[in-house]
NUMAR-90145 format. One record per residue (C-alpha): residue number from 1; residue in one letter; x, y negated, z. Coordinates in pm, whole numbers, plus 50000, padded with zeros to 5 digits. Example, Ala and Ser with C-alpha at 12.3 -4.5 7.8 and 13.67 -1.06 7.14 Angstrom:
2
+-----+------+-------+-------+-------+
! seq ! type !  east ! north !    up !
+-----+------+-------+-------+-------+
!   1 !    A ! 51230 ! 50450 ! 50780 !
!   2 !    S ! 51367 ! 50106 ! 50714 !
+-----+------+-------+-------+-------+
END
This chain:
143
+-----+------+-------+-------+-------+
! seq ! type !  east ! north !    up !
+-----+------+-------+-------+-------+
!   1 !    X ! 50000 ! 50000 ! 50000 !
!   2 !    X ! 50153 ! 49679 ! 49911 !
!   3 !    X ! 50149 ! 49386 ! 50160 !
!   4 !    X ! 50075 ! 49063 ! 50024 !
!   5 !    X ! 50320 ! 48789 ! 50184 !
!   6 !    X ! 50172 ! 48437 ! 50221 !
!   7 !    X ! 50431 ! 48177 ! 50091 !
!   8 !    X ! 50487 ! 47841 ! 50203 !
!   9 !    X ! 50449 ! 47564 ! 49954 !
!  10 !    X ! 50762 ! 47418 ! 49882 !
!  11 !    X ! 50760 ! 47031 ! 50010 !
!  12 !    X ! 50743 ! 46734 ! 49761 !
!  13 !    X ! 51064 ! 46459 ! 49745 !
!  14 !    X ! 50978 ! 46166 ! 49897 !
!  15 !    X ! 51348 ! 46040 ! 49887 !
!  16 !    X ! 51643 ! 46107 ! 49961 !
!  17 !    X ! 51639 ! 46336 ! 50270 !
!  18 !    X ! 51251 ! 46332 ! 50330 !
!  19 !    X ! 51001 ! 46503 ! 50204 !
!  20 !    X ! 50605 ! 46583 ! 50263 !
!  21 !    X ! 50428 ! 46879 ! 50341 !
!  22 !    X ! 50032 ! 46906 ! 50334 !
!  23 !    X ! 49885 ! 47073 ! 50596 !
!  24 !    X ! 49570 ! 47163 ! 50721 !
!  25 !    X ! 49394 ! 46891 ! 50946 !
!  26 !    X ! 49068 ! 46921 ! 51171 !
!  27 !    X ! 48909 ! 46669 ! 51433 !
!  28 !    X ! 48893 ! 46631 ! 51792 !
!  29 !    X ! 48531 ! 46682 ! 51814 !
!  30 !    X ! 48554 ! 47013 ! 51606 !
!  31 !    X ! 48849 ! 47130 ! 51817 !
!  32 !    X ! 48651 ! 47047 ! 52147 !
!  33 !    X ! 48303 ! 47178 ! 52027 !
!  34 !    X ! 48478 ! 47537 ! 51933 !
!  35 !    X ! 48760 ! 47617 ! 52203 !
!  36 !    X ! 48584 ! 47380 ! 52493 !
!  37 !    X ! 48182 ! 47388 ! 52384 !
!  38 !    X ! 48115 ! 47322 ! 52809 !
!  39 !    X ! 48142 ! 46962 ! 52978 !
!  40 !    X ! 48525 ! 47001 ! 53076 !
!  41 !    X ! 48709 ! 46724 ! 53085 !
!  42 !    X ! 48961 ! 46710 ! 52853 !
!  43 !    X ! 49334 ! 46597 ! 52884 !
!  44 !    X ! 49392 ! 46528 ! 52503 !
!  45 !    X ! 49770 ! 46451 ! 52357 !
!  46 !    X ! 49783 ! 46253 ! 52040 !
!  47 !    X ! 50090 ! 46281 ! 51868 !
!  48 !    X ! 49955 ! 46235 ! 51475 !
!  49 !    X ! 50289 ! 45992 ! 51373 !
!  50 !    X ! 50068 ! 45667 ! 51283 !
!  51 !    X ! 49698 ! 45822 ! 51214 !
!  52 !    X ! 49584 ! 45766 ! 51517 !
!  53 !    X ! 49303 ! 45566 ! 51396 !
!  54 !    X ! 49203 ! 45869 ! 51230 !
!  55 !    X ! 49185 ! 46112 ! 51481 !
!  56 !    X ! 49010 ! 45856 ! 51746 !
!  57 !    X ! 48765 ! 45818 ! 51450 !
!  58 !    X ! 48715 ! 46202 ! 51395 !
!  59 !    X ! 48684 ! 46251 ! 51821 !
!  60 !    X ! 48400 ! 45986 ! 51847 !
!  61 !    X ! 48137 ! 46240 ! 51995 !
!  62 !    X ! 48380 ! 46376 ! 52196 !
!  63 !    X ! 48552 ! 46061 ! 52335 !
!  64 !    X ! 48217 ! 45915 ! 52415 !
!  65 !    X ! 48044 ! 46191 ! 52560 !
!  66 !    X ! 48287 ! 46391 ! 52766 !
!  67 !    X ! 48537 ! 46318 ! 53053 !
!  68 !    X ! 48862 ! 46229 ! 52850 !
!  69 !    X ! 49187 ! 46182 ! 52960 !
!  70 !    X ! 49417 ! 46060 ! 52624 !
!  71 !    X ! 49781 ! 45988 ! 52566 !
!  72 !    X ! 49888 ! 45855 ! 52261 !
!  73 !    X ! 50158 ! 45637 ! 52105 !
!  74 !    X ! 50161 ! 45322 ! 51993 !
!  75 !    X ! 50474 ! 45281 ! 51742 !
!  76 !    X ! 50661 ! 44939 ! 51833 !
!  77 !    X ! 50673 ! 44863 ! 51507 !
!  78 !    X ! 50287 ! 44851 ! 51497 !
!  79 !    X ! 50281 ! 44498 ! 51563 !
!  80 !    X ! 49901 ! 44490 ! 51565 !
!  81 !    X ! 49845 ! 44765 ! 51838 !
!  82 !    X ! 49633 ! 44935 ! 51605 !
!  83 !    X ! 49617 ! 45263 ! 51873 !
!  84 !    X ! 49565 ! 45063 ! 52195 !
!  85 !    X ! 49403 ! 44841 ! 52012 !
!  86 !    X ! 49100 ! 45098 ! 51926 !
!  87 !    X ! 49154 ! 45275 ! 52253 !
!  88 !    X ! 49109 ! 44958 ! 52463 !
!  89 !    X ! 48831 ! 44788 ! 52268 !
!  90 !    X ! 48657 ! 45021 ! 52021 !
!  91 !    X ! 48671 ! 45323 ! 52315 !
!  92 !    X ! 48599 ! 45078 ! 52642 !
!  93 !    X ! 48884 ! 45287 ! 52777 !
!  94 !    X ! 49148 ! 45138 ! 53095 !
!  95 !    X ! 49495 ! 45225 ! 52942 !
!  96 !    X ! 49828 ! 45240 ! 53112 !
!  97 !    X ! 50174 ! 45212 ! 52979 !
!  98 !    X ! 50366 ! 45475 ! 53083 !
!  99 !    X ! 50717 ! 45329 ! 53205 !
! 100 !    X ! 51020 ! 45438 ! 53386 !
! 101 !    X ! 50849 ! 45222 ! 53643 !
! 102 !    X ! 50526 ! 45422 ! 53641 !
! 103 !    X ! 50197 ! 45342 ! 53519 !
! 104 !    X ! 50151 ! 44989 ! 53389 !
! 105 !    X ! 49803 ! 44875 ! 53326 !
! 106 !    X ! 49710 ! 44714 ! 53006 !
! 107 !    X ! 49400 ! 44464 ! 53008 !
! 108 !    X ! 49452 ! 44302 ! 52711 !
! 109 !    X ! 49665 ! 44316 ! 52375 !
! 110 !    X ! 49916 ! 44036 ! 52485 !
! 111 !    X ! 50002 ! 44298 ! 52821 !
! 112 !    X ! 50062 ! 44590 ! 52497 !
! 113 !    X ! 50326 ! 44316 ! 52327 !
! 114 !    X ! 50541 ! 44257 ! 52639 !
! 115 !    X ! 50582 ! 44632 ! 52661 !
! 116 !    X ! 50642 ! 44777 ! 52340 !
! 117 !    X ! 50988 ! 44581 ! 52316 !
! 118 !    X ! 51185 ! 44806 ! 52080 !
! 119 !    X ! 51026 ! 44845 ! 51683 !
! 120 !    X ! 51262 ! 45150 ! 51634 !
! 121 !    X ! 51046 ! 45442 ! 51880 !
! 122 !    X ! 50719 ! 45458 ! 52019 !
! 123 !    X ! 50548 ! 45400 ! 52341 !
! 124 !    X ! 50327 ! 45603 ! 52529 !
! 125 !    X ! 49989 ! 45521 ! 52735 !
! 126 !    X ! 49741 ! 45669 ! 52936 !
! 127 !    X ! 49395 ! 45602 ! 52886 !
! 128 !    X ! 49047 ! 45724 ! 53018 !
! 129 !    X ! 48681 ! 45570 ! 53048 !
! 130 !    X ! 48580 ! 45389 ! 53327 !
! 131 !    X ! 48339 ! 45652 ! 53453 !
! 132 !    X ! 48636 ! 45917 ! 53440 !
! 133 !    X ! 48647 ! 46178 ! 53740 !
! 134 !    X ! 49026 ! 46293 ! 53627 !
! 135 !    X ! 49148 ! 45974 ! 53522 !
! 136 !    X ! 49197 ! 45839 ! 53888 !
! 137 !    X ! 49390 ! 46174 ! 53934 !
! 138 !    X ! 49629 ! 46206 ! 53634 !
! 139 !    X ! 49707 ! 45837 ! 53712 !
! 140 !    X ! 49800 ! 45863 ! 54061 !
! 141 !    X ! 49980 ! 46171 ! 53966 !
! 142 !    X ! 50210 ! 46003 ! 53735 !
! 143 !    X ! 50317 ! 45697 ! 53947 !
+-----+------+-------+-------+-------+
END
């Protein structure tokens, strides 16, 4: 019987020394509804290298309905915030910085801009609703 072998497809050029690979992509709210269908909270890391807007926008049901704690990055490059920026005011979310200094909170955009002070790497925040039950927890657990 012959085994059939599943081969990867070779990535594209995109220059010299980087290239692109498609892969398969789902959303938050089809990833919760299938492996976590009860009312959980969720501790979600978003690591998507600059579509974050994306996957907040496919986890809408999910980030609005359940008890969500999210980290994410926000590149310092981005100098619009886009990620806090969607997290803070399109979610309603409280969002930390996470320093060397421990949690920093962010109430506005200006706060995201004295933080993110290198454009080469990316900075990581915490961020939950209001209402959260965990939030509190993770929060105090990181300080």
């Amino acid at each position: 019987m012959a085994r059939r072998v599943a081969r990867a497809a070779r990535p594209t050029g995109a220059s010299a020394g980087q290239y692109t690979t498609r892969v398969p992509t789902t959303t938050i709210d089809r990833v919760a509804r299938r492996y976590w269908p009860d009312e959980r909270p969720l501790l979600i890391k978003l690591d998507v290298e600059g579509a974050e807007s994306a996957a907040l926008a496919g986890g809408k049901d999910t980030l609005a309905d359940r008890d969500v704690v999210l980290i994410y990055e926000d590149h310092g490059s981005d100098t619009e915030h886009t990620s806090t920026r969607a997290v803070l005011e399109g979610l309603g979310f409280r969002v930390y910085a996470c320093t060397r200094n421990g949690p920093v909170e962010i109430g506005q955009l200006t706060d995201v801009a004295r933080i993110k002070t290198d454009t080469v790497r990316g900075f990581n925040f915490l961020a939950f609703h209001p209402r959260s039950t965990v939030g509190p927890a993770v929060l105090a657990a990181a300080a």
